[in-house]
C-alpha positions as CSV (number, residue, x, y, z in Angstrom):
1,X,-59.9,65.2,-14.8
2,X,-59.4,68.5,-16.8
3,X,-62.7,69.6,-18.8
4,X,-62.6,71.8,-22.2
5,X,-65.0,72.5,-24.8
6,X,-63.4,70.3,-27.2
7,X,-61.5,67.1,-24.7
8,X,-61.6,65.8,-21.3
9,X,-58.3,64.7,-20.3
10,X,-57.6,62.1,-17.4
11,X,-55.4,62.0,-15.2
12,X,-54.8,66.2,-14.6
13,X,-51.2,65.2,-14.0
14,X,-48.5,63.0,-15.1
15,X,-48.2,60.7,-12.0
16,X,-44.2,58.7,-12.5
17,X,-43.6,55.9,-10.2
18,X,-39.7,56.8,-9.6
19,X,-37.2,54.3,-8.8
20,X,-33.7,55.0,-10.2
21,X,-31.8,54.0,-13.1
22,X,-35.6,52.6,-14.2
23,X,-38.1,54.3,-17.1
24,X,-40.9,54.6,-15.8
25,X,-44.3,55.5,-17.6
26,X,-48.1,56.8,-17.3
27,X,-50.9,57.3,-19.2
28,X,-53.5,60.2,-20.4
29,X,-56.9,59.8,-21.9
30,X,-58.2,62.2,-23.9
31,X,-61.9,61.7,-24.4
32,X,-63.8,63.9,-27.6
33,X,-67.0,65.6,-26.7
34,X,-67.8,67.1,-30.0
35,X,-68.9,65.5,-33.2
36,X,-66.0,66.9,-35.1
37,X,-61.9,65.9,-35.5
38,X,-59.9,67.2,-32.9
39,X,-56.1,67.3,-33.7
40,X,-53.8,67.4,-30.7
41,X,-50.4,67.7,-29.9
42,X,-48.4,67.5,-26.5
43,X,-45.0,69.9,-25.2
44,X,-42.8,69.6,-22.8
45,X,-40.3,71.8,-20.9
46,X,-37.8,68.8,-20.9
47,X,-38.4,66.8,-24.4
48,X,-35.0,64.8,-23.6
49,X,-36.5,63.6,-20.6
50,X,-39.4,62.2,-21.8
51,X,-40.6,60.2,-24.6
52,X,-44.5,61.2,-25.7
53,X,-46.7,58.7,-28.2
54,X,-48.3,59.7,-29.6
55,X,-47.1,63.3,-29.6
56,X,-49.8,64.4,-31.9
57,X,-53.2,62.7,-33.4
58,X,-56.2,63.1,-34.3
59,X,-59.3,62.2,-31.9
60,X,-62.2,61.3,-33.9
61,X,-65.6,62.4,-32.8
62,X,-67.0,60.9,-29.8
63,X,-64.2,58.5,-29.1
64,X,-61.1,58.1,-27.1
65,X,-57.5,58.2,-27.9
66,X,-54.7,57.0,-25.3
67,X,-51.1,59.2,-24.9
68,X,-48.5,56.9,-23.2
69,X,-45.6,59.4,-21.8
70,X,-42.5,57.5,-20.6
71,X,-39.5,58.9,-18.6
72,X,-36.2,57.9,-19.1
73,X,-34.4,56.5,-16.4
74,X,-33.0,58.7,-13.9
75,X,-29.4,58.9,-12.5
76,X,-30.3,60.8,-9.4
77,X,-33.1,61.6,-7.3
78,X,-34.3,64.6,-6.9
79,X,-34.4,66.5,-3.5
80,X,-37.8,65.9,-1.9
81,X,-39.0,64.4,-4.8
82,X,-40.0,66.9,-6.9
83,X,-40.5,67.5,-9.8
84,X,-40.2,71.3,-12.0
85,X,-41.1,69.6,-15.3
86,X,-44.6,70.4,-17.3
87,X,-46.6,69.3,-20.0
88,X,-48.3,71.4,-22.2
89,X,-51.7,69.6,-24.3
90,X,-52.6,71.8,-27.1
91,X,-56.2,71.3,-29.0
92,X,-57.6,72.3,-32.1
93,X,-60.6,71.3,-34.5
94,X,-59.2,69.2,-37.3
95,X,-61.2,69.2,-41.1
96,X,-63.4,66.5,-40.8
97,X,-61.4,63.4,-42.2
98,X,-58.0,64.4,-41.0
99,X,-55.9,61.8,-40.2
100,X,-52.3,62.5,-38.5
101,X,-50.9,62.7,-41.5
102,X,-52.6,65.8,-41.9
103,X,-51.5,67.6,-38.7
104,X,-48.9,70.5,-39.3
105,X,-47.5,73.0,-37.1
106,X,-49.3,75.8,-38.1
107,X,-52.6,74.3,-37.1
108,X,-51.9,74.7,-33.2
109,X,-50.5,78.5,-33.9
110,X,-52.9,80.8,-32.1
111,X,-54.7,83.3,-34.4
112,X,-58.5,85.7,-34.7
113,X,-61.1,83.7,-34.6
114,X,-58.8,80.5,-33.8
115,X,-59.6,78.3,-30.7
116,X,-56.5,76.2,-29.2
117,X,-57.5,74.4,-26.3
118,X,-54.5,74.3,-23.7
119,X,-54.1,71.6,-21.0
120,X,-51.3,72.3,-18.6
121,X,-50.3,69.1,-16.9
122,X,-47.3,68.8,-13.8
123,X,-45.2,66.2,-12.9
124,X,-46.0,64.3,-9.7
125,X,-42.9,61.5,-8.7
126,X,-44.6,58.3,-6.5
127,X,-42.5,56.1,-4.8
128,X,-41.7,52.7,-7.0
129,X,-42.4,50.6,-4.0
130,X,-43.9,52.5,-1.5
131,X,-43.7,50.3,2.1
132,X,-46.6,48.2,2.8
133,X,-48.0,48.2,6.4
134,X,-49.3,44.7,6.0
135,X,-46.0,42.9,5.3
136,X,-44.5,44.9,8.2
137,X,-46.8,43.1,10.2
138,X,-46.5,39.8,9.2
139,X,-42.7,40.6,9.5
140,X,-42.7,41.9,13.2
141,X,-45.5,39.1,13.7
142,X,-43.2,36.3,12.6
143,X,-41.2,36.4,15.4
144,X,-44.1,36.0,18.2
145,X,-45.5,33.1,16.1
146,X,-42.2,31.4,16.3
147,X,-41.9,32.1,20.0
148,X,-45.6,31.0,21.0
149,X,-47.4,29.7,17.9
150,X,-46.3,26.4,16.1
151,X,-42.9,26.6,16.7
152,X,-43.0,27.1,20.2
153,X,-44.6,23.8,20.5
154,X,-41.8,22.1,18.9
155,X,-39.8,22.8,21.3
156,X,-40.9,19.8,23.9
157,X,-40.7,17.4,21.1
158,X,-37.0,18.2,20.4
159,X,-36.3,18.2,24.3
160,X,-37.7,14.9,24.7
161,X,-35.7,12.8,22.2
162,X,-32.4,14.6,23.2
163,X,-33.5,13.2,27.2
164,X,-34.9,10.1,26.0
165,X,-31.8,8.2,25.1
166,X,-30.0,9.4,28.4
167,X,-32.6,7.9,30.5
168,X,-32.4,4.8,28.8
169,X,-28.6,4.3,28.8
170,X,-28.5,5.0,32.2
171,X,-31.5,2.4,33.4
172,X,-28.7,-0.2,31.0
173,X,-26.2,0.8,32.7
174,X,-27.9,0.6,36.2
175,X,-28.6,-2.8,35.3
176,X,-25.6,-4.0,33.8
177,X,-23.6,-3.0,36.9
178,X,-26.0,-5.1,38.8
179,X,-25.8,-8.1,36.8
180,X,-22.2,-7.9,37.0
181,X,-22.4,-7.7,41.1
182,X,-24.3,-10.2,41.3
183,X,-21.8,-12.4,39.2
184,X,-19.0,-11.3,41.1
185,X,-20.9,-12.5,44.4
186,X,-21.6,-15.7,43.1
187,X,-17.6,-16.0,42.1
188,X,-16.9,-15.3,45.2
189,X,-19.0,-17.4,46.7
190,X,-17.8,-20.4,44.4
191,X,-14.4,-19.8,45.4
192,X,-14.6,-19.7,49.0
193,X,-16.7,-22.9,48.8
194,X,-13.4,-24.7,46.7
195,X,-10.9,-23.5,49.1
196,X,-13.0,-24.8,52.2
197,X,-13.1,-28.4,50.0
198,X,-9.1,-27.7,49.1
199,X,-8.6,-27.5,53.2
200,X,-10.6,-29.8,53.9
201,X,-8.9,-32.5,51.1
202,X,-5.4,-31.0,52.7
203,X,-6.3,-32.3,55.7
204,X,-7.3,-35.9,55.2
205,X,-4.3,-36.1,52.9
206,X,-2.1,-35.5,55.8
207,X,-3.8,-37.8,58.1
208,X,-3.6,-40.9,55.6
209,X,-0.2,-39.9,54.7
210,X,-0.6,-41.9,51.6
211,X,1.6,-41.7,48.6
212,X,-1.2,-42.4,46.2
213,X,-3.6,-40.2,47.8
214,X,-1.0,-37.2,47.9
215,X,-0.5,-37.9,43.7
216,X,-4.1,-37.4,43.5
217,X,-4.2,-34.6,45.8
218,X,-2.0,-32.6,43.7
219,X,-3.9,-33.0,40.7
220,X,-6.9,-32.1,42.1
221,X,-5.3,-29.0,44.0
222,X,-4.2,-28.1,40.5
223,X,-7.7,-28.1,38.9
224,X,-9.2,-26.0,41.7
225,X,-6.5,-23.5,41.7
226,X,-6.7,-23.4,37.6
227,X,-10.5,-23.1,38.3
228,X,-10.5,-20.0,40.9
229,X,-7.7,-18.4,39.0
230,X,-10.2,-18.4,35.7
231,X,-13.3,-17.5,37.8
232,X,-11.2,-13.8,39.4
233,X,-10.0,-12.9,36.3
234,X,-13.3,-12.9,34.9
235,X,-14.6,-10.9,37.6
């Protein structure tokens, strides 16, 4: 805060949060102390660069008036980020009543017995978005969290449905190929018990040498060999 006998004025510089191709604005306060009008009116060294309102006014006594300065947006940025630019707040006691439309140029001329309170303010360029150390951290702290917080424990889960279905489609298979042995035992079995009876029918056909039997015997050779052929290729 600057102090005069007339106005406080807050801030003591013009602080511009700079971010390119972006207008960018701050505020003053100019605060009366007197019980009388207090004109004021506010320079620049660069007036295309900035935009002042109001540029002048009146304060009335005891009360506050607010001066919104806006920059214009920039093209470049300027080494180290500074800034050469000044302000210049000029104050004078008004007639009591004034209003801005009674505020000429001629009142802020210095002359005898003339006070004109001066406030010279700098430019001071901030960073738009300056970095934050607390999303850093939660950035550089995402990463352990996945690797041993609730992601991490995921990781089981996911391995045990990918296992899961493996280790039951082999126990089917397992058992399967067992079923199918054991059919292919019992087959076998079944056919060397026909061929014993086909050997053994062979051989009382020959001994009863009987025309009749031998029809009979080639009907029923027929059936078993049909029978055994059936039974292999379904094994």
């Amino acid at each position: 805060m600057s102090t005069g006998d007339f106005l406080n004025l807050h801030p003591s510089e013009l602080k511009f949060p700079f971010e390119l191709k972006k207008q960018s604005s701050c505020s003053l306060q100019l605060t009366n102390k007197t019980d009388q009008y207090i004109a004021f009116k506010v320079k620049t060294t660069n007036p295309k660069k900035y935009c002042v309102r109001p540029n002048t006014g009146i304060v009335l006594p005891r009360s506050v008036c607010n001066v919104t300065v806006t920059m214009q947006a920039q093209k470049e940025t300027p080494s180290d980020m500074q800034c050469k630019d000044k302000f210049l707040l000029q104050a004078v006691i008004a007639p009591n009543g004034a209003t801005n439309k009674d505020i000429t140029a001629n009142m802020f001329n210095k002359e005898e017995n003339k006070v004109v309170e001066e406030f010279k303010l700098r430019v001071v360029y901030i960073p738009a978005n300056p970095p934050s150390p607390v999303p850093e951290e939660s950035e550089e702290g995402s990463s352990p969290r996945g690797e041993d917080g609730s992601q991490n424990s995921s990781w089981p889960d996911v391995t045990t449905r990918s296992v899961d279905p493996k280790e039951k489609l082999s126990a089917e298979s397992v058992s399967m190929v067992s079923r199918l042995t054991d059919e292919k035992t019992a087959a076998l079995k079944q056919s060397q018990k026909l061929q014993q009876e086909l050997e053994l029918m062979r051989k009382q056909t020959v001994k009863n040498q009987s025309g009749g039997y031998s029809i009979l015997f080639l009907v029923v050779v027929g059936i078993i060999s049909f029978v055994v052929g059936y039974l292999i290729k379904q094994t």
